[in-house]
DOTORMAR-653616 format. One record per residue (C-alpha): x, y, z; residue number from 0. Coordinates in pm, 1 decimal, always signed. Each point is the difference from the previous one (the first is absolute). Example, Ala and Ser with C-alpha at 12.3 -4.5 7.8 and 13.67 -1.06 7.14 Angstrom:
! residues 2
          X          Y          Z     k
    +1230.0     -450.0     +780.0     0
     +137.0     +344.0      -66.0     1
//
This chain:
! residues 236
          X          Y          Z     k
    +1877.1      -92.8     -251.2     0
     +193.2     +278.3      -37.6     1
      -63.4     +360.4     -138.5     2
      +23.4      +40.3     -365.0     3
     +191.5     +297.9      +48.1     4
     +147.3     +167.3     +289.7     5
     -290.6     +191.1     +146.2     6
     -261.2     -126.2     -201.6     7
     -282.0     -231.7     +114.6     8
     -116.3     -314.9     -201.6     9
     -373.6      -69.8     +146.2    10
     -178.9     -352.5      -43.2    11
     -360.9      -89.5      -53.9    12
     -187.8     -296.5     +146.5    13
     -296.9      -88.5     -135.8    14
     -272.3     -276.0      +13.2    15
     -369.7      -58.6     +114.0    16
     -121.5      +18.1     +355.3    17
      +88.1     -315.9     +178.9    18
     +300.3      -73.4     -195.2    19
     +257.0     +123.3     +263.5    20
     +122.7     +296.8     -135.6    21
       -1.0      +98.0     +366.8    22
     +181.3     -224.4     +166.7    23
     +300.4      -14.5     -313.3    24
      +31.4     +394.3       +6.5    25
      +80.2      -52.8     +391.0    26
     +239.9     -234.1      -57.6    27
     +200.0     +143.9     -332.1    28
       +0.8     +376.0     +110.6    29
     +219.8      -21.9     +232.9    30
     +196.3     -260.4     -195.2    31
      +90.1     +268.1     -241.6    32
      -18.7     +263.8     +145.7    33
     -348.4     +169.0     -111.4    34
     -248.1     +173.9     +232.0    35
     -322.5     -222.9       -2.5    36
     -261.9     +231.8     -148.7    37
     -376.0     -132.9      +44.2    38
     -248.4     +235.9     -150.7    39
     -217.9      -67.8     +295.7    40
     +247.9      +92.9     +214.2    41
     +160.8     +240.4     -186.4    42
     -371.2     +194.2       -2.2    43
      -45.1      -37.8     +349.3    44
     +333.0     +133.4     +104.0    45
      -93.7     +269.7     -216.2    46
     -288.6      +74.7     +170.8    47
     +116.3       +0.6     +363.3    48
     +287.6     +240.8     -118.3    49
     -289.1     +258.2     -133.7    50
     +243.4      +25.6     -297.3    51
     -167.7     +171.3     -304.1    52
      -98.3     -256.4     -204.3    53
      -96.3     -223.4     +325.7    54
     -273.0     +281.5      +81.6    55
      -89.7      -35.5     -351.2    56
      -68.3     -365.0       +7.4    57
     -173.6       -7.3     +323.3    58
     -263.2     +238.9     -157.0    59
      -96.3     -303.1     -279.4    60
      +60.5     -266.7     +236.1    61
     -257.8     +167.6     +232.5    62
     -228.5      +27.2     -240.0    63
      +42.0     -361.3     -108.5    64
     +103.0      +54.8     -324.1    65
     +358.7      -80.7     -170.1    66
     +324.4     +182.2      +40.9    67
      +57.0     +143.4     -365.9    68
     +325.6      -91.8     -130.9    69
     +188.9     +375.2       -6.6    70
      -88.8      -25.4     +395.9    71
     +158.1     -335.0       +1.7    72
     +327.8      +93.6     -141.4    73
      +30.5     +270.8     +161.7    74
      -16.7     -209.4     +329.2    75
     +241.7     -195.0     -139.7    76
     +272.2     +263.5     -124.1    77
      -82.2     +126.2     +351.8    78
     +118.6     -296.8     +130.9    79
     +290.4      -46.2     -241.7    80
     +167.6     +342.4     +135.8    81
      -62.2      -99.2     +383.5    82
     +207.3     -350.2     -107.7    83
     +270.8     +149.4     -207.4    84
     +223.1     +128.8     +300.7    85
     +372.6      +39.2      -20.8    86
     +128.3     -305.0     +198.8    87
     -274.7     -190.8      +33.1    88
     +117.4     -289.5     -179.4    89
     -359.1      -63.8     -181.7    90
      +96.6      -41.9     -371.9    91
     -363.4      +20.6     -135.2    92
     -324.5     -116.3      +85.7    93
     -190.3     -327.1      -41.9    94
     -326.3     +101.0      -83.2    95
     -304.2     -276.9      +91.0    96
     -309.1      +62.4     -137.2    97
      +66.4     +311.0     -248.2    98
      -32.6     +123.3     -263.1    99
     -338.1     -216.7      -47.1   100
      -66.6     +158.7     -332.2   101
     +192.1      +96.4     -319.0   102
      -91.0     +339.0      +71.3   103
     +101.7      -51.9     +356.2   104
     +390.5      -68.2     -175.0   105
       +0.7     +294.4     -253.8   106
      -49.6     +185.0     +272.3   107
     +271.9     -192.3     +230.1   108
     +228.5      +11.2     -325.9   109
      -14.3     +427.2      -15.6   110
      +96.0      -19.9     +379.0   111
     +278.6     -200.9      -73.1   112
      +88.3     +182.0     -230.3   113
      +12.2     +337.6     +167.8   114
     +196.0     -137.9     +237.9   115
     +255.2     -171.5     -175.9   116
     -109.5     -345.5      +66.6   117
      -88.6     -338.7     -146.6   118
     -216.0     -323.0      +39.6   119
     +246.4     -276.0      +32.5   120
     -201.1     -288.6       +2.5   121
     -391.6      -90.7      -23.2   122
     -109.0     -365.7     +124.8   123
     -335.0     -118.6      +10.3   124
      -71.9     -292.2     +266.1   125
     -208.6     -216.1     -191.6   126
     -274.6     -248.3     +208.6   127
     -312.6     -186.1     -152.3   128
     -333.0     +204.8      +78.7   129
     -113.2     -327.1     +211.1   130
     +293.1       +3.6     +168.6   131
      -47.0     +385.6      +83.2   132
     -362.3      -90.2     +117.2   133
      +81.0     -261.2     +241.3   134
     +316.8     +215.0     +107.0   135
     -222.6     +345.5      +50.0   136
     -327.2     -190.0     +114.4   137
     +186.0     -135.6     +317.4   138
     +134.4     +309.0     +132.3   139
     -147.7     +110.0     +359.4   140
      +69.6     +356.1     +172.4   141
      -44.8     +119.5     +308.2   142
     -265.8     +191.8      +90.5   143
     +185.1     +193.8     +219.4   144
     +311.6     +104.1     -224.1   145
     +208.1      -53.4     -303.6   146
      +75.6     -379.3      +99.0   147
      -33.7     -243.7     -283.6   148
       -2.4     -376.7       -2.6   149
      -50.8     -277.8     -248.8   150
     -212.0     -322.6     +154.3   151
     +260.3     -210.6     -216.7   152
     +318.5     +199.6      -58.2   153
      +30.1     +195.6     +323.3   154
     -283.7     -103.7     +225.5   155
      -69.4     +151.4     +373.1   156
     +110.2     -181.2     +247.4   157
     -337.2      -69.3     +138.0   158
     -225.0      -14.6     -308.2   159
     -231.9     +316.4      -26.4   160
     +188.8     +207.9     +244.4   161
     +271.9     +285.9      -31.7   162
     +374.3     -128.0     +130.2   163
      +52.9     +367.8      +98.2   164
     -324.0     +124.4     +175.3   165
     -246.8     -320.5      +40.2   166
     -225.4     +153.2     -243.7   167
     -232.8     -167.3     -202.3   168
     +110.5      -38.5     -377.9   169
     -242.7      +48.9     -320.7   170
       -8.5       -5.4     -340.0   171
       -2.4     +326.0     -167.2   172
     -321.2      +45.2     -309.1   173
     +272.3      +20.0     -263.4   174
     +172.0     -289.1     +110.5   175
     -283.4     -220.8      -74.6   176
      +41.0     -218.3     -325.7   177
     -298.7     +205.7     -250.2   178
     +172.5     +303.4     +134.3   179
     +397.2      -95.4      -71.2   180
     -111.1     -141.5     -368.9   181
     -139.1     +385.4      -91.1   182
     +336.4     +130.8     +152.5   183
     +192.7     -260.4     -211.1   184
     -217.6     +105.6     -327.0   185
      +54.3     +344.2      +86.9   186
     +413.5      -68.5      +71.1   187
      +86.8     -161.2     -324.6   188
     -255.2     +203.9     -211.3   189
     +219.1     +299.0      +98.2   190
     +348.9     -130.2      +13.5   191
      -12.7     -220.1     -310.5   192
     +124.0     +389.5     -168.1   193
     +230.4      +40.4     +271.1   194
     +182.9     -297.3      -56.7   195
      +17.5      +17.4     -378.2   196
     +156.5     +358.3      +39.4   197
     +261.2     -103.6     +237.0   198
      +47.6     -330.8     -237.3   199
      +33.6     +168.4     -284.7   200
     +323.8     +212.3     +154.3   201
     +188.1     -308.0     +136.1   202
      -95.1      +88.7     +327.6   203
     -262.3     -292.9     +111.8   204
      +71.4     -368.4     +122.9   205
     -255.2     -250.5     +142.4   206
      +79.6     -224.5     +280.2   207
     -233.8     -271.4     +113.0   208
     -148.5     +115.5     +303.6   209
     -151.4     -381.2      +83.9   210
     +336.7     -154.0     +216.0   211
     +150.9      +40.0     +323.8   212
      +60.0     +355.2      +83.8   213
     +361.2      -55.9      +27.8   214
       +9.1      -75.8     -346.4   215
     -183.3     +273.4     -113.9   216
     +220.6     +256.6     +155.8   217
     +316.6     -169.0     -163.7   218
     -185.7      +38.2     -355.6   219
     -111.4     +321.6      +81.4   220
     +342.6     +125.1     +123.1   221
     +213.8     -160.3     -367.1   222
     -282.2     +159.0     -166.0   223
     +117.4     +345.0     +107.3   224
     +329.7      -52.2      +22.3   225
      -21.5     -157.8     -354.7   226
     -199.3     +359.8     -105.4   227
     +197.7     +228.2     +138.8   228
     +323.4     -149.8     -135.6   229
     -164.3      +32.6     -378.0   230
     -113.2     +365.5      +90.2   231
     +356.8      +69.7     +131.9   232
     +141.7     -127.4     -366.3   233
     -264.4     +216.1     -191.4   234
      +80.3     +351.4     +187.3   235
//
């Protein structure tokens, strides 16, 4: 992909449900096209080691349990936008994974845009069965010493119930368990169901079928935006 204009970034959105592999495809395709991958859970972290303004700021509601309000959020994330925008870097936009999660979430990501000069390219939504998501989600395993995460079918330890990298046992997190993943499923599409609409109704949204070999997956995913941003390029 290629800027629209000289100087002027084109970002993408990846959406879809937890256990769809949103993940793993924004890993793969941000390089690709040169995008900086930009996870909100990472993105908030970062934020937060930095002690940037709007990190502080969501550390105070995180600490208190409750949810990061969505000014805080984009702030975080036109923080983040600036820090990636460097002369010479060679990053063309960012690949967001897992934002905006709400419509309000991409009014708000539209007036950043928009201040800056910049556009949404392309929105794809990797589309998976909920019993597919279940199975996928309910099999995951971490370690209980670290971020490590397995799958006892896709990507299983090598010595089942045991940590590759530090020998330590392996469990399955509360919200990993199947009751738990449906409520976060409800929850997902009760919110997004707007989201996508308002990104359909602009053009902006295609669906890929998440349930297939990853490899074919990222090839959708990757004609998808290239078949976006070409259309955007025509309408500018």
């Amino acid at each position: 992909m290629r800027a629209a204009r000289e100087g002027k970034f084109m970002h993408i959105i990846l959406m879809g449900a937890q256990g769809a592999g949103k993940g793993t495809q924004a890993e793969r395709l941000a390089p690709r096209f040169q995008l900086a991958h930009l996870s909100t859970g990472d993105v908030f972290r970062a934020a937060i080691r930095s002690g940037t303004e709007f990190g502080l700021m969501a550390k105070r509601f995180l600490d208190r349990g409750e949810l990061v309000p969505d000014d805080v959020t984009l702030g975080i994330v036109e923080e983040r936008l600036q820090a990636i925008g460097i002369p010479g870097s060679g990053v063309r936009g960012a690949l967001f994974d897992g934002f905006p999660r709400t419509e309000a979430q991409a009014v708000g990501l539209d007036d950043v845009l928009e201040r800056r000069g910049e556009t949404i390219g392309a929105v794809v939504e990797v589309a998976v069965p909920s019993e597919k998501l279940i199975s996928r989600l309910s099999g995951r395993r971490v370690c209980e010493n670290g971020d490590a995460v397995y799958h006892i079918e896709y990507n299983p330890p090598r010595v089942p119930g045991e940590c590759d990298r530090c020998g330590g046992s392996l469990i399955q997190r509360d919200d990993d368990q199947p009751d738990a993943i449906r409520r976060r499923l409800e929850l997902y599409f009760a919110q997004t169901a707007p989201l996508l609409a308002y990104y359909d109704k602009r053009g902006l949204l295609t669906r890929i079928d998440g349930d297939q070999p990853i490899d074919d997956v990222t090839e959708e995913i990757a004609n998808a935006i290239e078949t976006s941003v070409a259309a955007n390029r025509e309408r500018e």
